[in-house]
C-alpha positions as CSV (number, residue, x, y, z in Angstrom):
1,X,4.0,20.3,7.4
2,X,7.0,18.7,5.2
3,X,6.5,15.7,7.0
4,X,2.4,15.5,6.7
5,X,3.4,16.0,3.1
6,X,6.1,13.2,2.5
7,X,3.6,10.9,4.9
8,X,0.7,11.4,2.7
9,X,3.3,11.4,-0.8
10,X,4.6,7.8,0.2
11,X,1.1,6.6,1.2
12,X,-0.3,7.9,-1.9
13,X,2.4,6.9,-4.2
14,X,2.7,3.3,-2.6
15,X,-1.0,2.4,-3.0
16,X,-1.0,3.6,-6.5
17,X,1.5,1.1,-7.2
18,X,0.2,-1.6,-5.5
19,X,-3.0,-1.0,-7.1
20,X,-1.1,-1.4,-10.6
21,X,0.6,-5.1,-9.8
22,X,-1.3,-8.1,-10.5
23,X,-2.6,-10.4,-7.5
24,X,-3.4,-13.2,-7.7
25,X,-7.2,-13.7,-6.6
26,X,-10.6,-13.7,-8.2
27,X,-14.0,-14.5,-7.5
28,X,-15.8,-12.8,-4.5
29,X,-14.1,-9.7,-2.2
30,X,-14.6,-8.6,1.1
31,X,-13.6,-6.1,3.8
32,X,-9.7,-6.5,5.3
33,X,-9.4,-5.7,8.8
34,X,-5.5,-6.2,8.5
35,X,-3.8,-5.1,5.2
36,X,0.4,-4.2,5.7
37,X,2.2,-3.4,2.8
38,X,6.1,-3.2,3.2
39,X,8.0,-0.2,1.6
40,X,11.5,-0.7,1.0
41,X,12.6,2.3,-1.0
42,X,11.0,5.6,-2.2
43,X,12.5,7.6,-5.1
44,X,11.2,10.5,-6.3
45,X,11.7,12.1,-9.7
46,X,13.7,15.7,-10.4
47,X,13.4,16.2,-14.1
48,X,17.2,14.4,-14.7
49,X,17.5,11.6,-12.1
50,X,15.6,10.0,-9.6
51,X,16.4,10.9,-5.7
52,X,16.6,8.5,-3.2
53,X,14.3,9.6,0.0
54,X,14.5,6.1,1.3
55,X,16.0,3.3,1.2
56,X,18.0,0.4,3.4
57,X,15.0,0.6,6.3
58,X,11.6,-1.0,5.5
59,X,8.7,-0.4,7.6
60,X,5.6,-2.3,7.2
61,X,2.3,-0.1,7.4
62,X,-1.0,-1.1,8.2
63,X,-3.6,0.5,5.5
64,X,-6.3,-0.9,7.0
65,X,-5.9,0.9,10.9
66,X,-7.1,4.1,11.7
67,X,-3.7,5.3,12.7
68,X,-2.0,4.1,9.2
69,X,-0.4,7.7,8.2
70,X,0.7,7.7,12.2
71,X,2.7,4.7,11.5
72,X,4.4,5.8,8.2
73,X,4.9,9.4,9.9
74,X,7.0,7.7,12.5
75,X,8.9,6.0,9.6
76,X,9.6,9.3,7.7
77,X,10.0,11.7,10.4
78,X,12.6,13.7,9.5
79,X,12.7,12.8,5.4
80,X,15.4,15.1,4.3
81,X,14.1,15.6,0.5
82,X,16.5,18.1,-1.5
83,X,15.4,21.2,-3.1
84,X,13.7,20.8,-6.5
85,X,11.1,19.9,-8.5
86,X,9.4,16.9,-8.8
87,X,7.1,15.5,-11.2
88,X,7.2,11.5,-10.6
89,X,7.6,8.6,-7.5
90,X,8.1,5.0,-7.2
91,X,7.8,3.0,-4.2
92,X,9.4,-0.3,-4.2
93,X,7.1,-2.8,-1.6
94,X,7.4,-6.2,-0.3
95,X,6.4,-9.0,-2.5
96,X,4.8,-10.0,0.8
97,X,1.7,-8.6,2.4
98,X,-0.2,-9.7,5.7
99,X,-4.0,-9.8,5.7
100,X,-6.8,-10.3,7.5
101,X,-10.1,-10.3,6.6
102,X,-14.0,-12.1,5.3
103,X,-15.7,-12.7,2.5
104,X,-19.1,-13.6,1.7
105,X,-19.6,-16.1,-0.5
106,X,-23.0,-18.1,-1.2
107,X,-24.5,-16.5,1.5
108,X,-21.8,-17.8,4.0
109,X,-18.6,-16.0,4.8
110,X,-15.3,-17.5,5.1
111,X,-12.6,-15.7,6.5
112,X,-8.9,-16.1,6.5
113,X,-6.2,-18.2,9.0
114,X,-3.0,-17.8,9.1
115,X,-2.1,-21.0,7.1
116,X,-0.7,-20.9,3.6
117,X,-1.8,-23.7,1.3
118,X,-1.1,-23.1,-2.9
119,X,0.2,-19.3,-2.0
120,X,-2.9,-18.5,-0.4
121,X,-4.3,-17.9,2.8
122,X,-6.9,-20.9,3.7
123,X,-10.0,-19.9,4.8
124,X,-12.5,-20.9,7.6
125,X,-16.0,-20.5,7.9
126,X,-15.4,-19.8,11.5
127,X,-15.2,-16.8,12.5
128,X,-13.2,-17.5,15.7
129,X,-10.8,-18.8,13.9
130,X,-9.7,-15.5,12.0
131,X,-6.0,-14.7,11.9
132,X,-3.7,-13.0,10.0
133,X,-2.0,-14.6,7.0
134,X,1.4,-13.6,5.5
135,X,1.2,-14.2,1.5
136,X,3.5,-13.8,-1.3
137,X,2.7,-12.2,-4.4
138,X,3.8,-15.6,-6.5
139,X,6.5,-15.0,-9.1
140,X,7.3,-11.3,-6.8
141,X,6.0,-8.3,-8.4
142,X,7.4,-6.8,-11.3
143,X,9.9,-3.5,-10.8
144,X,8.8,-0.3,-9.8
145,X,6.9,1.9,-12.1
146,X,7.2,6.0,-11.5
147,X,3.5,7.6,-10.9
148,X,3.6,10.9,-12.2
149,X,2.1,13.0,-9.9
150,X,-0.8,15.2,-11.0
151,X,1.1,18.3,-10.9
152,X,4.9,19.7,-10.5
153,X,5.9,19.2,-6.4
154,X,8.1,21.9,-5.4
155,X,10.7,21.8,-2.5
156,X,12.4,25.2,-1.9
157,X,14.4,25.3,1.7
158,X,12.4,22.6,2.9
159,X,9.3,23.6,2.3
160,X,6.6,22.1,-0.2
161,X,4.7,23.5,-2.7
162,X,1.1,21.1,-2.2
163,X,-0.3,19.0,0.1
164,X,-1.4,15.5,-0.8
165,X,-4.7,14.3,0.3
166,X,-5.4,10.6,-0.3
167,X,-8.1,8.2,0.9
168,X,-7.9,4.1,0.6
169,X,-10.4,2.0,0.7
170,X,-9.8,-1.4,1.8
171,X,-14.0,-2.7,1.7
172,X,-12.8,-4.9,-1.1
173,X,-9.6,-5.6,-0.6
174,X,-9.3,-9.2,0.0
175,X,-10.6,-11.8,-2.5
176,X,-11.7,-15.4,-2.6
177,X,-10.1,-17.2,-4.6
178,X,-10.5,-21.0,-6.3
179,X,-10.7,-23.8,-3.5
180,X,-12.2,-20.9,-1.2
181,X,-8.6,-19.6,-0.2
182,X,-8.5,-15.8,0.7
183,X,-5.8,-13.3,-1.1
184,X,-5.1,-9.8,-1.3
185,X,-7.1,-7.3,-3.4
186,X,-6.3,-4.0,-5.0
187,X,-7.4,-1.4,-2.2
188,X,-9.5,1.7,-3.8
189,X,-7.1,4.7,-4.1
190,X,-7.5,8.3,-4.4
191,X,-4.9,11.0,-4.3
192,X,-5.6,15.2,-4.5
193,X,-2.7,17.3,-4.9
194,X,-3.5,20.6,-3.2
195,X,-1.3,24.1,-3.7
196,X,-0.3,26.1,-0.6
């Protein structure tokens, strides 16, 4: 249970915040079939100072596969969280993310390669030659911000007080942008907070 919880916290709280940074893409979006994020460090929030659950190991997660939460469960397994309350996270990620994905465009699609060309991926109308593309969010992104969470996150002898429930959507999560170059998107994000 505590680590279902933590799992679906840093999934929830990591998406929320790279849904608040700027990419840099416009113009036409499509479905990504690869999307990893990196997270470096997750802190959540007591009331006085903020708690380091991790930090030092990164773990790059797929949100994009089926067996995302599988992958950052393996990561946090065993996330030793002291006893408290919590009101706020922040997750700091990887300026980096690796995508894969297509876009339709003119009624043709185009679809990334793993080449880089102006800091984004370069595209192919061929659909054999799809790959995945490393890209760097130019300039980095800007420090973490704290998400507060929608209500008070209890930990009393290990156990939590809610369960998170969140759902990503990644239909629209890569972008074309100018010179038909392919970049990552802000993936759809909900989060429900649910009492035991």
């Amino acid at each position: 249970m505590k680590k279902y919880l933590f799992l679906q916290l840093v999934i929830s709280a990591l998406l929320l915040s790279c849904a608040s940074r700027a990419f840099a893409a416009n113009g036409d979006t499509g479905a990504a079939t690869v999307y990893k994020v990196t997270i470096e460090k997750f802190e959540m929030f007591n009331g006085t100072s903020w708690v380091t659950a991790s930090s030092g190991n990164s773990t790059t997660i797929d949100i994009a596969a089926v067996n995302s939460g599988s992958a950052a469960g393996t990561f946090f397994a065993g996330l030793n969280v002291p006893n408290g309350s919590y009101t706020q996270v922040r997750v700091t990620v990887s300026s980096t993310f690796t995508i894969s994905g297509s876009v339709s465009t003119d009624g043709s699609a185009i679809y990334t390669t793993a080449a880089l060309a102006n800091e984004v991926c370069v595209s192919s109308a061929n659909a054999s030659n799809q790959a995945q593309c490393a890209v760097a969010v130019p300039g980095g992104l800007p420090a973490p911000t704290p998400d507060v969470l929608p209500s008070t996150l209890t930990v009393a002898g290990g156990v939590p007080s809610h369960k998170f429930r969140v759902n990503f959507n990644v239909s629209a999560a890569v972008q074309e942008t100018a010179g038909e170059g392919i970049a990552p998107g802000q993936p759809t994000v909900t989060m429900q907070m649910i009492a035991l």
